[in-house]
N, C-alpha and C positions, 0 to 999 in steps of 0.2 A: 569378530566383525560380521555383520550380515549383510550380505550385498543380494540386489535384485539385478539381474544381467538380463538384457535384451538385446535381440538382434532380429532385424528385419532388413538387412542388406542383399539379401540373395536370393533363394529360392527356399527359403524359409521362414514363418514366423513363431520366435523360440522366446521362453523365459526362462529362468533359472532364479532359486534363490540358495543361494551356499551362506550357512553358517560357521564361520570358523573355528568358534570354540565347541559346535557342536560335532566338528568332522569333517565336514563334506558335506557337498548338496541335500538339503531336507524336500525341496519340488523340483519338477521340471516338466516341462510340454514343447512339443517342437514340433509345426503344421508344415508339410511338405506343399508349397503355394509359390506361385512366380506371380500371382496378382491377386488381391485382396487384402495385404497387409492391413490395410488400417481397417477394416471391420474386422477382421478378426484379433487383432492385438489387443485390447481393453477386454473383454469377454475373455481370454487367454489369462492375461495377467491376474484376473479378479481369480479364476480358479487358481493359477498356481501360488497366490497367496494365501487364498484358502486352505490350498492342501499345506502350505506351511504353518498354516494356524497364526498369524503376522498382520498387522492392519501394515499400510503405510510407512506411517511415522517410527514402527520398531526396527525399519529398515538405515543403516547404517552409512550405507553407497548405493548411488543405482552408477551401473555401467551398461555403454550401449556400444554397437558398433557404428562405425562413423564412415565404413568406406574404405577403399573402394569398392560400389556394387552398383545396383538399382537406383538412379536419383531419387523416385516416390519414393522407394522402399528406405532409403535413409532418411529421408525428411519424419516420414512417421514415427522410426523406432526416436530421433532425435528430439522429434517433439513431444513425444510421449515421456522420454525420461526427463527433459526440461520441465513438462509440466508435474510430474510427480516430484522431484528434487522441490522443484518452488514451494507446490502444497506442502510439502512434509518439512522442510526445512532442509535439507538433507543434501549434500553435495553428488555431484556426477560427473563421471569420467567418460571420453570418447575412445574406443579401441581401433584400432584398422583391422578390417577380415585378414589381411596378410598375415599380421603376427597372430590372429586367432588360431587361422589355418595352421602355422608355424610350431605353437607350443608343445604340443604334444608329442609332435615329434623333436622337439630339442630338451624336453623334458625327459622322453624316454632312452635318447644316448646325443650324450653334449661333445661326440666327437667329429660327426660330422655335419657339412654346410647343409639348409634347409632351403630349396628352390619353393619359392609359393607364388601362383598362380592363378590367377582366374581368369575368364573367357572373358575379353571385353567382345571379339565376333570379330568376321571379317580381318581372320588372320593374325587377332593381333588379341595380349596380352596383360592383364594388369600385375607387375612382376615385380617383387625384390626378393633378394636372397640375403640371408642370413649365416652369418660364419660360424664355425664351430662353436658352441655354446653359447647360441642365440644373439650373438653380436652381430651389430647390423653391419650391411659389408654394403650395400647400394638402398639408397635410399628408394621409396614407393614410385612408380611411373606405369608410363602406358605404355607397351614396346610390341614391336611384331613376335608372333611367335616363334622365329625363329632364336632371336635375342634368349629367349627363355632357355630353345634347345641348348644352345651353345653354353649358357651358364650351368646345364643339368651335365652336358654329355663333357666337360673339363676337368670334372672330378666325380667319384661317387657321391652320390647327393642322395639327399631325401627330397622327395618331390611331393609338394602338399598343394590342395584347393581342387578347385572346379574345372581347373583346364591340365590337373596333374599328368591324365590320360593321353590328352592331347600332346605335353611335351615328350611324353615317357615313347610314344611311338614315332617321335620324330629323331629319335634315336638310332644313330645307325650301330651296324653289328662290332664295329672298332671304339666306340665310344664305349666312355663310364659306364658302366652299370650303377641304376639307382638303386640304396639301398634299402628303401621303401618308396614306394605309391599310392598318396593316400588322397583317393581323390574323394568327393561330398559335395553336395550342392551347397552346402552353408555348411561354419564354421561348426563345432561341437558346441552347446551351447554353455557346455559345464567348464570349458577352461573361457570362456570370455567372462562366467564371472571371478575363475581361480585368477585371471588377469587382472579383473576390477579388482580385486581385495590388495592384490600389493602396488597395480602404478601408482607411483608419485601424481598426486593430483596436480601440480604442474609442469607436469610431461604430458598430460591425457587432454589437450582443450575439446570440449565438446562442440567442434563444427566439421561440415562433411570435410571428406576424401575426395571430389570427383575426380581427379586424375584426367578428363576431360570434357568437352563443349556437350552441354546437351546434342541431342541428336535433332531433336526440335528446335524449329528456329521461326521467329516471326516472318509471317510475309510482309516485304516489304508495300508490295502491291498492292495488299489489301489498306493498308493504313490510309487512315482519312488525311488529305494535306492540311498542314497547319497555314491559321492565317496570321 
């Protein structure tokens, strides 16, 4: 199977194309960016198909991630793989950064829980954890960071994402010790597509994660009265 993986949810705009029968990953590019996504993801993509030597259509899956992150930053990589699945024919899958963040480390030892994390700011957290050999133990939400603490410092944990660091030092000296901290502004790019090649395409819907309300809000104010 060849899957093309994007992800533009975070502080990254990443491609990947993994060949299965060939190995592992044949391209890959990953632009450190908190804004820009969509001008630079189409120019991105065009190389890393190129370096895989791949039109489109020899593409088997596209997988993206869906959230939680960025609203732009998911709308672009979502629409970009909407609209390549449609031209090519080709189905697509929606991933969460959570379990992106997650795999690596429940791939590398499926003994212990995976805390994954990202900054949503203002103290507070986009959090699930994962039980011993990646079974989901709490489903995706927004929680303070506290919340996080307490699921890290309960048991020895692997603490994965972007606000890793942040949990890892709200640790006190009695608490768990984690057994890695793998913190990253964006997920690796090369297991969200090792993710796209095996989710079940109806476990994966391709729509966002927000976890919560825009931060933007219409002015009431301003709007014209209706007559």
């Amino acid at each position: 199977m060849r899957v093309l993986a994007i992800d533009t949810a975070l502080a990254a705009c990443s491609a990947a194309v993994l060949d299965t029968e060939y190995g592992g990953i044949v391209a890959s590019e990953s632009l450190p960016m908190v804004r820009g996504h969509a001008e630079a993801l189409l120019p991105l993509l065009q190389r890393v198909m190129h370096q895989a030597t791949l039109r489109f259509p020899d593409i088997d899956r596209i997988a993206v991630t869906t959230g939680p992150g960025s609203f732009t930053g998911l709308r672009v990589g979502i629409a970009a793989a909407r609209g390549i699945a449609l031209a090519a024919d080709k189905p697509a899958v929606g991933l969460s950064t959570l379990s992106a963040y997650a795999a690596p480390h429940i791939a590398n030892d499926e003994r212990f829980p995976v805390v994954a994390a990202i900054d949503a700011r203002h103290n507070h957290v986009y959090l699930q954890v994962f039980a011993p050999g990646g079974r989901l133990f709490t489903a995706p939400r927004l929680a303070p960071l506290r919340e996080a603490v307490k699921a890290a410092a309960e048991t020895s944990s692997c603490i994965a994402g972007s606000a890793a660091k942040l949990v890892a030092a709200g640790l006190l000296a009695d608490d768990a010790v984690p057994v890695t901290v793998g913190a990253g502004a964006a997920p690796d790019i090369a297991w969200v597509a090792r993710m796209g090649a095996v989710v079940p395409e109806e476990q994966a819907p391709l729509r966002p994660q927000y976890l919560r309300a825009p931060d933007a809000q219409p002015q009431n104010a301003a709007q014209l009265p209706r007559r």
